[in-house]
N, C-alpha and C positions, 0 to 999 in steps of 0.2 A: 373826367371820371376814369378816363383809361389810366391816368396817373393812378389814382387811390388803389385800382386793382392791381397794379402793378408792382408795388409798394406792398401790397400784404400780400404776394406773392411771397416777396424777400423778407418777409418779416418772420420771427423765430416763433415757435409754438408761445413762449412767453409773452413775447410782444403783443401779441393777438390775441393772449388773452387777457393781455392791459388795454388793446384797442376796444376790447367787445363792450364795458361798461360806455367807453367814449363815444362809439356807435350806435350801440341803444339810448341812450341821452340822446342825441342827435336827431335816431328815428321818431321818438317821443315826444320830446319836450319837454322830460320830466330830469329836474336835475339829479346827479349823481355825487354822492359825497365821501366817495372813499376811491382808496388807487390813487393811478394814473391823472384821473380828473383833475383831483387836489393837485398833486405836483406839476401837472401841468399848466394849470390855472395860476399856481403861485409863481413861476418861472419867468424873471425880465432877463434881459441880457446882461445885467451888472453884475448878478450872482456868481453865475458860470455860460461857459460855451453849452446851447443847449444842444443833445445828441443828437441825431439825424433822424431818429425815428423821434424823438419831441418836437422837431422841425415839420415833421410831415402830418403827427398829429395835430398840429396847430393851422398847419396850411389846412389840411381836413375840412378842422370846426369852423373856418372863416369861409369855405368855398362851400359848405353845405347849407350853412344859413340862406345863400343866396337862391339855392335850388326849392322848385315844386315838387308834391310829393310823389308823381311819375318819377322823377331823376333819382328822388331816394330809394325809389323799392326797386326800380334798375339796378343801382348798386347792390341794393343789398340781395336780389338776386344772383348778380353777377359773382358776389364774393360766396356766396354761397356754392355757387357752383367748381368753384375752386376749391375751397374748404366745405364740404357736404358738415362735416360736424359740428365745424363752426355756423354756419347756416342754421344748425339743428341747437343751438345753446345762444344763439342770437334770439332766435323765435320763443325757444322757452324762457326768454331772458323778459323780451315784448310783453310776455302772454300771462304770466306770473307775478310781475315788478319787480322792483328792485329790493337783494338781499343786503343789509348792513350786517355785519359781523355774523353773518349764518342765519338773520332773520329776516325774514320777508317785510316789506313796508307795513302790508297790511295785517300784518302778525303783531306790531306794536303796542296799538292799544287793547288789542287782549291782555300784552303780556305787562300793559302797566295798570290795568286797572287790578292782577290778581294782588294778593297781598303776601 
């Protein structure tokens, strides 16, 4: 865990906010289908050298699968306490769901049953 925190330490305002979808998926359970996700999820070694922070995302998602959900909200405590804003757009990230192209999940079938 001390790595991850570590890691978004060093990571640039953008990154963190390509990690926050990957992080709430993660807290969740609920898949995420846009960003970072995707590209990362499409990524083998044969395409290209993946970047260091794609490296750390991946190490992430294989090292948090293994954790209880004490270990997760430790982190995500912890990062929060590093990033207070981030902490505050993680939680309304949890608490809301997930937005695709500016719409909330559950904003969908409103917006498909109008005509």
């Amino acid at each position: 865990m001390s790595y991850l925190v570590q890691w978004f330490t060093e990571w640039s305002e953008l990154q963190r906010t390509d990690f926050l979808p990957v992080l709430a998926e993660k807290m969740t359970n609920i898949a995420y289908v846009n960003g970072i996700v995707n590209s990362i999820a499409g990524v083998n070694c044969q395409d290209k050298p993946m970047s260091l922070f794609e490296c750390r995302v991946k190490l992430f998602r294989e090292w948090v699968s293994q954790w209880n959900a004490e270990q997760r909200e430790r982190l995500m405590k912890r990062i929060a306490e590093v990033d207070p804003s981030f902490g505050e757009k993680l939680n309304s990230e949890l608490q809301n769901g997930v937005e695709e192209n500016g719409v909330e999940e559950s904003d969908v079938g409103s917006i498909e049953s109008q005509p």
